[in-house]
PASEBA-1860 file (N, C-alpha, C; in nm, 3 decimals):
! residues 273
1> XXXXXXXX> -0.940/0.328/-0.150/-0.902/0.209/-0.224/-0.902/0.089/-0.132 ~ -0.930/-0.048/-0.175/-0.941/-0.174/-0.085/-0.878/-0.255/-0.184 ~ -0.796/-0.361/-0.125/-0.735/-0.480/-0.218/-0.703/-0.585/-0.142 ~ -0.754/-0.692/-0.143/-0.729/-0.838/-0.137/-0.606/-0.875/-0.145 ~ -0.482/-0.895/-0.026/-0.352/-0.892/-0.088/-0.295/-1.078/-0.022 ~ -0.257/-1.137/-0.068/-0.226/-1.298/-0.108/-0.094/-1.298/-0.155 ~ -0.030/-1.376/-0.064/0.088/-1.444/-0.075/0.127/-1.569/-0.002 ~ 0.221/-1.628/-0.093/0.251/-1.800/-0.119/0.370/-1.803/-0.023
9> XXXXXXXX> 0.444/-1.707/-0.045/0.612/-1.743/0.028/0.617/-1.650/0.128 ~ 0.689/-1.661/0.265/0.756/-1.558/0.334/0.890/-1.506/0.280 ~ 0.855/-1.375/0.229/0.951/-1.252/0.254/0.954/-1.150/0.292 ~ 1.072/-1.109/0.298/1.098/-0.973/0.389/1.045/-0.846/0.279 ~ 1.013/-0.754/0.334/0.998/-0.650/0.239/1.066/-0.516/0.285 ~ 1.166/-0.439/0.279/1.219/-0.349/0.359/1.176/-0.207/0.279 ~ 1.146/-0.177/0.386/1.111/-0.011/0.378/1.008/0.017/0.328 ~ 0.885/-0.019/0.324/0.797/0.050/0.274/0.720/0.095/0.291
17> XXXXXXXX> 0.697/0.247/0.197/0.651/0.353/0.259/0.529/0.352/0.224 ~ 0.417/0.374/0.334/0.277/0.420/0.290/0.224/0.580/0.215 ~ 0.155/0.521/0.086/0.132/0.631/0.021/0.022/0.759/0.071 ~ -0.039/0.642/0.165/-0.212/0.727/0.216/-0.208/0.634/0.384 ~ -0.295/0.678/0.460/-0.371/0.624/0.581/-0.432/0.472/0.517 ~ -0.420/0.418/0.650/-0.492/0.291/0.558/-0.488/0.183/0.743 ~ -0.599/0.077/0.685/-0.550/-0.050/0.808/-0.602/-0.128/0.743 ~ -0.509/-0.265/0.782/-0.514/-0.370/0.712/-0.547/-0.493/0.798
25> XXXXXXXX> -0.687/-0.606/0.753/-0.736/-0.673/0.853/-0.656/-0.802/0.821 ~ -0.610/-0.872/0.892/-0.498/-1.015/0.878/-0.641/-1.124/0.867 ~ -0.680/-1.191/0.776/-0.729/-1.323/0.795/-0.660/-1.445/0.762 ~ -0.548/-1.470/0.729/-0.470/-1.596/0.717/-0.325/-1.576/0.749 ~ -0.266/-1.645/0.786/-0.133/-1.577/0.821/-0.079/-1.506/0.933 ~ 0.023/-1.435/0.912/0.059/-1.334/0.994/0.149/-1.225/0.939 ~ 0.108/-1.127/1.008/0.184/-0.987/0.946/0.287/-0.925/1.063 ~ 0.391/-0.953/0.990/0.531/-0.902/1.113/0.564/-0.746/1.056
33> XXXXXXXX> 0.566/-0.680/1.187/0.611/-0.551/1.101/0.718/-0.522/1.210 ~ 0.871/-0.526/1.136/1.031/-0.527/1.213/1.012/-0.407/1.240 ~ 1.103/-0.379/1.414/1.088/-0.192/1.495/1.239/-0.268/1.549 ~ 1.278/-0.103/1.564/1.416/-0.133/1.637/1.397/-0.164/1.768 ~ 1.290/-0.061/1.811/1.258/-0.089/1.956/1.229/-0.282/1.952 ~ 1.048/-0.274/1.898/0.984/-0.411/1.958/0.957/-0.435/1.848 ~ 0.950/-0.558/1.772/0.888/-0.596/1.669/0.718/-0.628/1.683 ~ 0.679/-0.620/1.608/0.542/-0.595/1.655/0.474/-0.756/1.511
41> XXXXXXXX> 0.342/-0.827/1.570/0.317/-0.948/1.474/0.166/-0.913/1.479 ~ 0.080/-0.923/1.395/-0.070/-0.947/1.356/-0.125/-1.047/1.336 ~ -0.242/-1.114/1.405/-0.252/-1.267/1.335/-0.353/-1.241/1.293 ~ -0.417/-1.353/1.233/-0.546/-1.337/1.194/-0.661/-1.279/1.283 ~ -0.750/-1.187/1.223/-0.861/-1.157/1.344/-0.786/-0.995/1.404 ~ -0.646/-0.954/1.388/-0.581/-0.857/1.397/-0.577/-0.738/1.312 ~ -0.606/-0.597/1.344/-0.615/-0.466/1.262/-0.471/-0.440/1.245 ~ -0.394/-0.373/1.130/-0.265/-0.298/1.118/-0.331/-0.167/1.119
49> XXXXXXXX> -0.285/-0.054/1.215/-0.327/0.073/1.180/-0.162/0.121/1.107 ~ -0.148/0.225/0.933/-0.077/0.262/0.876/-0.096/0.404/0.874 ~ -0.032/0.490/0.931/-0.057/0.606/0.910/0.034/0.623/0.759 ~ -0.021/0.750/0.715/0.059/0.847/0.602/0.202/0.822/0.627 ~ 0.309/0.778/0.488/0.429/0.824/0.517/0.510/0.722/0.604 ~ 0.474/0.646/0.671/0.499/0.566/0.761/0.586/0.479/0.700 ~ 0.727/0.409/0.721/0.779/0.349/0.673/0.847/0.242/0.742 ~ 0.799/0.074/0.716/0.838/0.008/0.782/0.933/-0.102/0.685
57> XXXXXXXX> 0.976/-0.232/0.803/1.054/-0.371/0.703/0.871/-0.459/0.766 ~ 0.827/-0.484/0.656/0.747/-0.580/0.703/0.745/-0.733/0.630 ~ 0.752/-0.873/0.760/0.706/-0.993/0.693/0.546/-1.021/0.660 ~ 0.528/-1.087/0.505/0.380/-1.130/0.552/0.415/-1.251/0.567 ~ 0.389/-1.375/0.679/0.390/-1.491/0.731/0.305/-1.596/0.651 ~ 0.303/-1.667/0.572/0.191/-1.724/0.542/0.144/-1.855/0.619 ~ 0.012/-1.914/0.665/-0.018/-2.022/0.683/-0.003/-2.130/0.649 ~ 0.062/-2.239/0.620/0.106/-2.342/0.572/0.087/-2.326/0.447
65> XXXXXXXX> 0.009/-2.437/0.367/-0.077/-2.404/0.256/-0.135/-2.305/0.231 ~ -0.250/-2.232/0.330/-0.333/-2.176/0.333/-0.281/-2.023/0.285 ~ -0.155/-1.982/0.300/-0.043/-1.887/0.281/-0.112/-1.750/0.352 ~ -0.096/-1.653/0.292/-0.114/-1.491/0.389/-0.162/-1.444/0.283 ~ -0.335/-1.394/0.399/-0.420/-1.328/0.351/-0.472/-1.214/0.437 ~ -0.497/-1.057/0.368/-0.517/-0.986/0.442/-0.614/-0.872/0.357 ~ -0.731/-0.803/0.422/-0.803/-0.694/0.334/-0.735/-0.558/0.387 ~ -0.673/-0.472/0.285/-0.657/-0.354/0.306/-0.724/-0.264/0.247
73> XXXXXXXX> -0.741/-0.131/0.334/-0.854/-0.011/0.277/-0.758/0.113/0.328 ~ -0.739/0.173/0.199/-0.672/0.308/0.213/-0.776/0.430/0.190 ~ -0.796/0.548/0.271/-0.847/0.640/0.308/-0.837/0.760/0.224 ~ -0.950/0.851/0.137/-0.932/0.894/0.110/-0.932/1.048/0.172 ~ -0.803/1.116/0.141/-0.780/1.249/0.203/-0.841/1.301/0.259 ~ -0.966/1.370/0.200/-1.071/1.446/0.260/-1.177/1.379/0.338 ~ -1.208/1.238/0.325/-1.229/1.179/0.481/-1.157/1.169/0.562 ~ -1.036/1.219/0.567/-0.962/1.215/0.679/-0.971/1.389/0.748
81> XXXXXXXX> -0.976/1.406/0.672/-0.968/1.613/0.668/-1.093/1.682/0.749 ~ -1.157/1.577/0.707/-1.311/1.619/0.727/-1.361/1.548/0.924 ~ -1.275/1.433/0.927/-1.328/1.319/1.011/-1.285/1.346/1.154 ~ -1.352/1.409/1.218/-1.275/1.447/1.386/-1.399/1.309/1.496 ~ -1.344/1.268/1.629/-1.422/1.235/1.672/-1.326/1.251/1.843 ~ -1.409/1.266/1.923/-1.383/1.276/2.081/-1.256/1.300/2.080 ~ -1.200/1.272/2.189/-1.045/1.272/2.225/-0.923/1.173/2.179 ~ -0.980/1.133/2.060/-0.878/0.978/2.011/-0.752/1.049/1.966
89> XXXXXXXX> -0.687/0.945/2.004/-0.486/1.004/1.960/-0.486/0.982/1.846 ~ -0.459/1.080/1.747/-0.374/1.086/1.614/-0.262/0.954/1.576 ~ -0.282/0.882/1.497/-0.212/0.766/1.442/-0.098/0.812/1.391 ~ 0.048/0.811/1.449/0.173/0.877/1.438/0.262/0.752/1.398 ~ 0.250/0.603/1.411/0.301/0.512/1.371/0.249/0.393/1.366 ~ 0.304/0.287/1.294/0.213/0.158/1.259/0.185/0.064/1.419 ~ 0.063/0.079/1.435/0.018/0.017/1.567/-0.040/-0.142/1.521 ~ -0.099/-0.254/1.618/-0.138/-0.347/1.639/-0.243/-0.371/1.700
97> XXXXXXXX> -0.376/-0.344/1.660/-0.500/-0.374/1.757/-0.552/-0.503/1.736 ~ -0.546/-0.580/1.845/-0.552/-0.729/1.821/-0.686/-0.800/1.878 ~ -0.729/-0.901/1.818/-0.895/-0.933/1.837/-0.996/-0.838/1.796 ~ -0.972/-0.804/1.718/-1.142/-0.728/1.660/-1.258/-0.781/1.653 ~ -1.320/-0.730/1.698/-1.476/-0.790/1.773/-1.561/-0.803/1.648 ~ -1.621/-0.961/1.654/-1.674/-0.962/1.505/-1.786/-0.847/1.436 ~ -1.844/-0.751/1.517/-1.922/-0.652/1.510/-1.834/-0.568/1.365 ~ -1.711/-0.554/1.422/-1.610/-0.457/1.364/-1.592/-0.520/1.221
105> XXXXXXXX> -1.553/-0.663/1.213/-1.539/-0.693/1.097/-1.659/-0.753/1.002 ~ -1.747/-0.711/1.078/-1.896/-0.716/0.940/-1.890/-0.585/0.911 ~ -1.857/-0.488/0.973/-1.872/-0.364/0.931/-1.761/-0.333/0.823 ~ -1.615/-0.382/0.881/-1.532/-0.392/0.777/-1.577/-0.427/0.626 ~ -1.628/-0.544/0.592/-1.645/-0.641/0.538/-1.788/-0.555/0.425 ~ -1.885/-0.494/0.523/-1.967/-0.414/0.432/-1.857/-0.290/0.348 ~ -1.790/-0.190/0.431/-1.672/-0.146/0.371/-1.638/-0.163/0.254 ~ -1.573/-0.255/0.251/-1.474/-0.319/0.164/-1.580/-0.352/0.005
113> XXXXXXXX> -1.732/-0.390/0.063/-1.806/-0.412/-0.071/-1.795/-0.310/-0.096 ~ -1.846/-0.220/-0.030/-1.930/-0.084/-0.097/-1.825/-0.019/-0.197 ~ -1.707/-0.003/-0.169/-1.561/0.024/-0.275/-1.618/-0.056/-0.361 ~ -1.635/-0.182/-0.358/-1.555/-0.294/-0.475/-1.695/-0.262/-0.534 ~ -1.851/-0.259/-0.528/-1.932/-0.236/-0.586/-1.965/-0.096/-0.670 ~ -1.869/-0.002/-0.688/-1.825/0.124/-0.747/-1.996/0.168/-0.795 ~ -2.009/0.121/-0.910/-2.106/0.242/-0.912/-2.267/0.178/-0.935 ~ -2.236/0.067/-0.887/-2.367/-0.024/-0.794/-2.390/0.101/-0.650
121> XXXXXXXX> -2.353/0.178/-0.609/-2.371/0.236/-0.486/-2.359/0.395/-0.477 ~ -2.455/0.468/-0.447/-2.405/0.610/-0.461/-2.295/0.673/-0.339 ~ -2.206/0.756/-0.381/-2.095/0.778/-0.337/-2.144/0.779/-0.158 ~ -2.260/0.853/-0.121/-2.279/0.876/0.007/-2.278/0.753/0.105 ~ -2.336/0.649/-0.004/-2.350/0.564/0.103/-2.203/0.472/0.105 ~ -2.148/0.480/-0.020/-2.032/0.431/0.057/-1.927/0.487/0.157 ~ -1.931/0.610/0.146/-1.853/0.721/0.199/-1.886/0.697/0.387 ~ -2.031/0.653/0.359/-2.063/0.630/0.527/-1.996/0.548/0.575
129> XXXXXXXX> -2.013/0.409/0.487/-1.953/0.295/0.542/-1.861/0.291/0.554 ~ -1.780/0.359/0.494/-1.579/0.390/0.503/-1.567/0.472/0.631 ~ -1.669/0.566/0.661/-1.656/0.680/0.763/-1.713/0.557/0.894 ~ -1.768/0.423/0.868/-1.813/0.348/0.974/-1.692/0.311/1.059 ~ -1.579/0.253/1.003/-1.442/0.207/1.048/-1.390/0.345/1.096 ~ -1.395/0.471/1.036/-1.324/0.536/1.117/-1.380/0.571/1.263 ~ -1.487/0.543/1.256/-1.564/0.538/1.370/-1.551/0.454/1.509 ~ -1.538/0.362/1.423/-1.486/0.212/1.520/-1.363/0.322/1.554
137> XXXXXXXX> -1.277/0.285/1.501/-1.126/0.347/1.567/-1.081/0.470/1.650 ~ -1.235/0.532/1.633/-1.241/0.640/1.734/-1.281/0.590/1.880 ~ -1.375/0.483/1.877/-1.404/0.451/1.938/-1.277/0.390/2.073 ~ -1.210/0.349/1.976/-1.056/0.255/2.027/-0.963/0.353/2.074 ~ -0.993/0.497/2.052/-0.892/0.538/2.118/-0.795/0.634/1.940 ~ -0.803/0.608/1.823/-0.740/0.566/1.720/-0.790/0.704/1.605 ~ -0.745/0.794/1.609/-0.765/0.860/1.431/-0.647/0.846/1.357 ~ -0.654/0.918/1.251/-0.538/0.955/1.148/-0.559/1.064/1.107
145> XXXXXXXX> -0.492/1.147/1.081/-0.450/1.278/1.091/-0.378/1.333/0.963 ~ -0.413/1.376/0.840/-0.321/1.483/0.723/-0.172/1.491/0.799 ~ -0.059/1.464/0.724/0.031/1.513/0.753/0.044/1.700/0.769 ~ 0.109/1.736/0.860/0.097/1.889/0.867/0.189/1.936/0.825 ~ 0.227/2.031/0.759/0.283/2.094/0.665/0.402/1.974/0.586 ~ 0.342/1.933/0.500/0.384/1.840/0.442/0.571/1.927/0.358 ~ 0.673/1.859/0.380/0.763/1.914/0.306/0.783/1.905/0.170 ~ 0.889/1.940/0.066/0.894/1.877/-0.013/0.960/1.755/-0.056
153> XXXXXXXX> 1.001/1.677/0.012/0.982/1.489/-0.014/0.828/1.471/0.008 ~ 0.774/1.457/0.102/0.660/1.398/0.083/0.570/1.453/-0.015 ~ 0.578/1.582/-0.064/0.457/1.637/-0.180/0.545/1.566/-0.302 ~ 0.675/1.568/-0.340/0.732/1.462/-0.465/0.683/1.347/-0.441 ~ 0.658/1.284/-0.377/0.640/1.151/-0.323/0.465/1.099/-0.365 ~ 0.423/1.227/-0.323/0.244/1.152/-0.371/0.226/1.215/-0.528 ~ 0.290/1.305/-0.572/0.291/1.382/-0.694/0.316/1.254/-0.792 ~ 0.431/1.181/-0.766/0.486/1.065/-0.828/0.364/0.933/-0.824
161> XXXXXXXX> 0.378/0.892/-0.676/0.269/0.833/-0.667/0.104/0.846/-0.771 ~ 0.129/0.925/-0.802/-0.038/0.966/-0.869/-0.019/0.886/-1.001 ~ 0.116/0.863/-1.044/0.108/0.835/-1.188/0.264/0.773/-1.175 ~ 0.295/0.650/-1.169/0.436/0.596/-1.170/0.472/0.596/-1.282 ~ 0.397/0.531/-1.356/0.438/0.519/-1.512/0.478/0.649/-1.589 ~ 0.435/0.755/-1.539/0.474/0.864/-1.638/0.594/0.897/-1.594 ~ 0.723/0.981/-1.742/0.836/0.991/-1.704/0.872/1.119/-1.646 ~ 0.893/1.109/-1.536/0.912/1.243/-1.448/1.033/1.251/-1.460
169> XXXXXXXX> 1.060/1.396/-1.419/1.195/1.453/-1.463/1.175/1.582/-1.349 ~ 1.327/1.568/-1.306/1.359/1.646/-1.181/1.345/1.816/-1.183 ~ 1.359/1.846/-1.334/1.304/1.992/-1.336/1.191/2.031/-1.321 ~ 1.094/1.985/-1.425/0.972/1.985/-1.361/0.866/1.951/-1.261 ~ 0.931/1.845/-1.181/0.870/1.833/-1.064/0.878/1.955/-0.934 ~ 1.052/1.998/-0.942/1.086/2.054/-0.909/1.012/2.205/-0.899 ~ 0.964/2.270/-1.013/0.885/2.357/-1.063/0.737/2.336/-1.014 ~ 0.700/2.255/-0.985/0.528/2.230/-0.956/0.585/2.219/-0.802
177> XXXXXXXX> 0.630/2.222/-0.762/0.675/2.219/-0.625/0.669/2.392/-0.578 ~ 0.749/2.414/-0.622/0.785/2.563/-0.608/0.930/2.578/-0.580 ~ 1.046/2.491/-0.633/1.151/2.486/-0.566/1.248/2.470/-0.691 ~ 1.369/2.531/-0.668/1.457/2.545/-0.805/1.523/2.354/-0.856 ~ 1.560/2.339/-0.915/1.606/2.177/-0.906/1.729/2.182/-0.820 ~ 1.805/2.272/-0.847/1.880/2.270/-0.745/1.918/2.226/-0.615 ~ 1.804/2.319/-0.537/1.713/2.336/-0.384/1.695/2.167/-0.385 ~ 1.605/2.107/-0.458/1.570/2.004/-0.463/1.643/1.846/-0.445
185> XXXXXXXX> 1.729/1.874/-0.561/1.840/1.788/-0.525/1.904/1.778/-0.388 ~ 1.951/1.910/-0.318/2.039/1.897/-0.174/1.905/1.857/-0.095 ~ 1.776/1.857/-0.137/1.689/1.837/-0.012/1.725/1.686/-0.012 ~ 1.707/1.645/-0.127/1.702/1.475/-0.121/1.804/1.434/-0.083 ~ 1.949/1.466/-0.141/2.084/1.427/-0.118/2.074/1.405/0.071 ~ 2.040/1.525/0.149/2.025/1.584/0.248/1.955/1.486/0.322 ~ 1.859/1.332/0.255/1.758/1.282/0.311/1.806/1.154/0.273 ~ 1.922/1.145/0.238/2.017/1.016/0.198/1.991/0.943/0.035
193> XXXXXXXX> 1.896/1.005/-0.019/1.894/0.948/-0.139/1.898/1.048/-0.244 ~ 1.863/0.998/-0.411/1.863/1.101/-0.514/1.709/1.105/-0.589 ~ 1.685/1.187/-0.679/1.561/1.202/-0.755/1.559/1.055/-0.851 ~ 1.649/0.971/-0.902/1.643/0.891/-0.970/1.575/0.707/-0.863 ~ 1.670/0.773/-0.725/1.595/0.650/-0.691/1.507/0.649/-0.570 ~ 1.466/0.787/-0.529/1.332/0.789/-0.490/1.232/0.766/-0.611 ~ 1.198/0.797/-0.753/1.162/0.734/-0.818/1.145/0.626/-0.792 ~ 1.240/0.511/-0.881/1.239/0.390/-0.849/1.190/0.302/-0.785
201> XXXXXXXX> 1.240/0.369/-0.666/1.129/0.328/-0.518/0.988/0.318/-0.528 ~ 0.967/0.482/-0.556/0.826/0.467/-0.552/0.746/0.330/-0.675 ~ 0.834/0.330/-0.793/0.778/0.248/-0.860/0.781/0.111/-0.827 ~ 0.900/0.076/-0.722/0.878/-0.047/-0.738/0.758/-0.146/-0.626 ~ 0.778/-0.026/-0.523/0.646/-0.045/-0.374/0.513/-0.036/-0.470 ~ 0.502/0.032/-0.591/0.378/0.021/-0.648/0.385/-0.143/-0.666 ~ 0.452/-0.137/-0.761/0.483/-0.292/-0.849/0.442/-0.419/-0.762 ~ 0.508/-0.400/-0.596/0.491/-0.473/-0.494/0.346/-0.524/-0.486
209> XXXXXXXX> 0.279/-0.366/-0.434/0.102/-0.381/-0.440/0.124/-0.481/-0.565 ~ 0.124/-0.401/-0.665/-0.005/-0.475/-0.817/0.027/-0.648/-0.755 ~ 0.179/-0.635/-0.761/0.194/-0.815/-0.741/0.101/-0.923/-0.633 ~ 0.058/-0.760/-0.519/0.035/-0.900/-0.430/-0.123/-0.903/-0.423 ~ -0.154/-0.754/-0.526/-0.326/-0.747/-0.501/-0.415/-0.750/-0.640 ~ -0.341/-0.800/-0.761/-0.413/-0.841/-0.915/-0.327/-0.924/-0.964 ~ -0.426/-0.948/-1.066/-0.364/-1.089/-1.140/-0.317/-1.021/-1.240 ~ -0.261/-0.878/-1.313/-0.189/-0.854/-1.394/-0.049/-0.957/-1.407
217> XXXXXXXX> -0.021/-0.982/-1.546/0.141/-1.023/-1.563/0.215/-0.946/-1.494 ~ 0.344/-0.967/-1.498/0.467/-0.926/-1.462/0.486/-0.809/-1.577 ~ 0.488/-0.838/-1.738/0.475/-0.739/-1.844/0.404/-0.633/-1.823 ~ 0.255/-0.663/-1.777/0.186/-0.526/-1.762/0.244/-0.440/-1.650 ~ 0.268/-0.525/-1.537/0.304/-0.474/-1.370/0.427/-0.359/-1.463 ~ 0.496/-0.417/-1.513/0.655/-0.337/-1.571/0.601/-0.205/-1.627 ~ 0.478/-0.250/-1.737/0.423/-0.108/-1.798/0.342/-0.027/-1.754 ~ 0.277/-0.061/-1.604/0.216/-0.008/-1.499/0.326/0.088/-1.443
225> XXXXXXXX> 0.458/0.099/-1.412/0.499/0.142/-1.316/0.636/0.222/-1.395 ~ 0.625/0.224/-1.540/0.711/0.297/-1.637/0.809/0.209/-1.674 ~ 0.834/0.148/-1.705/0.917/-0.002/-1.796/0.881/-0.067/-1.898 ~ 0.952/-0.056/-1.980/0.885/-0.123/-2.111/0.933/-0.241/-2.153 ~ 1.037/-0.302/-2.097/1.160/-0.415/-2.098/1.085/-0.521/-1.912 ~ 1.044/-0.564/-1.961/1.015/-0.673/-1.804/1.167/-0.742/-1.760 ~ 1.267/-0.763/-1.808/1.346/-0.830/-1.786/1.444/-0.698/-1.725 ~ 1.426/-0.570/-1.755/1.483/-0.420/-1.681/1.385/-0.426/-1.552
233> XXXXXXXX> 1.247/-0.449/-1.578/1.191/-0.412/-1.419/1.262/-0.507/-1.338 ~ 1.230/-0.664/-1.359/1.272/-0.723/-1.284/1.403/-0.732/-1.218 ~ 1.482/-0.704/-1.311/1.624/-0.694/-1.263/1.613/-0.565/-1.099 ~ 1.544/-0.438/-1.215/1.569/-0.320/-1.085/1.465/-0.391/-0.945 ~ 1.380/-0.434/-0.981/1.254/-0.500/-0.879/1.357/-0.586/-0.776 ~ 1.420/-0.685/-0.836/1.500/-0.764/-0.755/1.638/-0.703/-0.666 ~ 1.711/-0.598/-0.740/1.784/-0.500/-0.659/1.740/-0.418/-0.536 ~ 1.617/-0.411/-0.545/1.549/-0.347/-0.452/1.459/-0.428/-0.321
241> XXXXXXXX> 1.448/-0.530/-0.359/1.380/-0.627/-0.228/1.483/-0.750/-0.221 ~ 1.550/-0.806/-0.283/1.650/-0.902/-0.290/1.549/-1.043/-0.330 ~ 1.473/-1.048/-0.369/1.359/-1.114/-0.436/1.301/-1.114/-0.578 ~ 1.275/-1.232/-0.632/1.206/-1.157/-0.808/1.076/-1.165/-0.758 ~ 0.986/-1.081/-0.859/0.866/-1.067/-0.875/0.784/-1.221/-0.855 ~ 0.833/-1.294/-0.951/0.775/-1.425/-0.940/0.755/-1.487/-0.749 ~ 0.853/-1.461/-0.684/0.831/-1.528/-0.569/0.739/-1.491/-0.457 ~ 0.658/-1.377/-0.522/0.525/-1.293/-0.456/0.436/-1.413/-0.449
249> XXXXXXXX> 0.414/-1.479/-0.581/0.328/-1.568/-0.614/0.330/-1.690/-0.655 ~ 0.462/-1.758/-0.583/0.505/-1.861/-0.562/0.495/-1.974/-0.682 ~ 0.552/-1.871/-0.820/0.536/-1.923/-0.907/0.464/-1.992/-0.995 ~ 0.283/-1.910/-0.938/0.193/-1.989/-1.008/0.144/-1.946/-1.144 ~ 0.181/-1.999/-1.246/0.097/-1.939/-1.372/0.007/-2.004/-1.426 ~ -0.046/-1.934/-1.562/-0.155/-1.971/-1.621/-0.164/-1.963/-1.773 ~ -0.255/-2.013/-1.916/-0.224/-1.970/-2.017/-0.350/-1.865/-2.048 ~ -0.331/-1.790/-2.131/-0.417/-1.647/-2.142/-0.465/-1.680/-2.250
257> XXXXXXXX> -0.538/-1.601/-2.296/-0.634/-1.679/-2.417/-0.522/-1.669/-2.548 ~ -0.423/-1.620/-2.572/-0.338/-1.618/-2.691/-0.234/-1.772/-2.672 ~ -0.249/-1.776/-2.563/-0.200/-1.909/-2.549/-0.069/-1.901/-2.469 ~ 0.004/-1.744/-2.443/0.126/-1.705/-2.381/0.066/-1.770/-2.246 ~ 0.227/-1.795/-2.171/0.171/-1.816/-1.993/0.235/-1.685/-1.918 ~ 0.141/-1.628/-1.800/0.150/-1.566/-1.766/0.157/-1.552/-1.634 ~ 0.225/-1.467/-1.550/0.219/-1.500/-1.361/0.034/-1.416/-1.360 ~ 0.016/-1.527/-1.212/-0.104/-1.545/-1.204/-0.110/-1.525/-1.044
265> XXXXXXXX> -0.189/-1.440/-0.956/-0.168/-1.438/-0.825/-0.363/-1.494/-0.801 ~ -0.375/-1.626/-0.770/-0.487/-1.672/-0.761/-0.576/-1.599/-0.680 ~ -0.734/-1.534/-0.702/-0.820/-1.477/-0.606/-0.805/-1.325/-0.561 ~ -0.669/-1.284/-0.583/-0.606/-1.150/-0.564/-0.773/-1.025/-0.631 ~ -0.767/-0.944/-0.585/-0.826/-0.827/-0.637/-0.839/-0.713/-0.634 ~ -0.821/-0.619/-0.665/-0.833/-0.464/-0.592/-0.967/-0.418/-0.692 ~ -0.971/-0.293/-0.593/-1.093/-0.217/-0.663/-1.041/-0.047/-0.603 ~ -1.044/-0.003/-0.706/-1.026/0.157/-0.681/-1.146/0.234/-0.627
273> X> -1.052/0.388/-0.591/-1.204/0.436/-0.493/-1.264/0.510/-0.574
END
């Protein structure tokens, strides 16, 4: 997956967890990602490497006017499964490779079409060009690596992920797991939270994306991520980042052809893989 992600205001975003491998190229702005140790900043012209699972507080900085702009490309599994190269270290936390050599970002940049041109392109050849960046990063020293024996939080976690909107329920997840609800519950309790708001979570870090990488409303974003009341997402949306939805996109709207106005994140785009 690749998405065009744009924002108007600096805010904080705490905790969020990556669903897949992924790196994200900074062209406007800056990308702060808070460490207890060192805080670590991206400027433009700067790679984010995200491993799996990885969970940070990150600022996106915006440029004056110009605000914060950045291309991200998330990895699909079995190019990662599949993808070995020389002696490069396994990507175990969110790193900073800074100045990317413009070589790297035409290659990026072909990347990023070959996704967004879906079925203008047969799978191989985009598959190369995605396998081109992992290449580069081998080059750097840089892979990413399948989590290894994944527990059960992280298999609830992408299970959910696959489908936010649908209403999951702790027995049956529990059951496709292989684990009684029981078991399940003390795992989570055990991991500081519950089944209701690891949910949540996961829905609302979706919600986050849609906001900062399509021009969906706020209404759809709500019915994207299982909400049928926008004025319930937003409320839970705002409990959870200390921010409303609207201030992703610095309050810009538009009228839709029925004539309603709607939030509008200008230029934003994603394209699935």
């Amino acid at each position: 997956m690749t998405a065009c992600i744009i924002q108007s205001t600096r805010l904080l975003c705490k905790r969020l967890a990556s669903p897949a491998p992924g790196v994200v190229l900074v062209q406007k702005g800056q990308k702060i990602i808070l460490d207890r140790v060192a805080d670590m900043k991206a400027c433009a012209g700067d790679l984010v490497l995200i491993p799996e699972g990885a969970t940070s507080d990150i600022i996106n900085e915006p440029d004056g006017l110009d605000g914060y702009q950045a291309l991200a490309l998330q990895f699909a599994p079995n190019l990662i499964a599949d993808f070995t190269v020389g002696d490069a270290r396994p990507v175990q936390e969110v790193k900073v490779l800074t100045g990317m050599p413009p070589a790297f970002e035409e290659a990026y940049g072909k990347a990023i079409e070959a996704i967004r041109n879906g079925p203008l392109l047969p799978d191989s050849i985009a598959a190369s060009r995605v396998n081109e960046i992992l290449l580069w990063l081998g080059a750097l020293g840089h892979r990413f690596a399948p989590i290894a024996n994944p527990g059960p939080i992280e298999r609830l976690r992408k299970i959910i992920n696959s489908d936010p909107a649908y209403s999951w329920r702790a027995p049956e997840l529990a059951k496709t797991i292989g684990m009684s609800e029981a078991s399940l519950r003390r795992k989570l309790a055990a991991s500081g939270t519950s089944f209701s708001e690891l949910l949540a979570d996961i829905r609302m870090t979706t919600a986050l994306t849609l906001l900062q990488t399509t021009e969906k409303s706020v209404t759809q974003i709500a019915l994207d991520v299982g909400y049928d009341s926008a004025s319930r997402f937003t409320a839970r949306f705002r409990a959870r980042f200390d921010f409303a939805p609207s201030e992703i996109r610095g309050h810009q709207r538009e009228v839709d052809r029925n004539g309603a106005k709607t939030d509008r994140n200008s230029a934003a785009l994603v394209a699935a893989e």
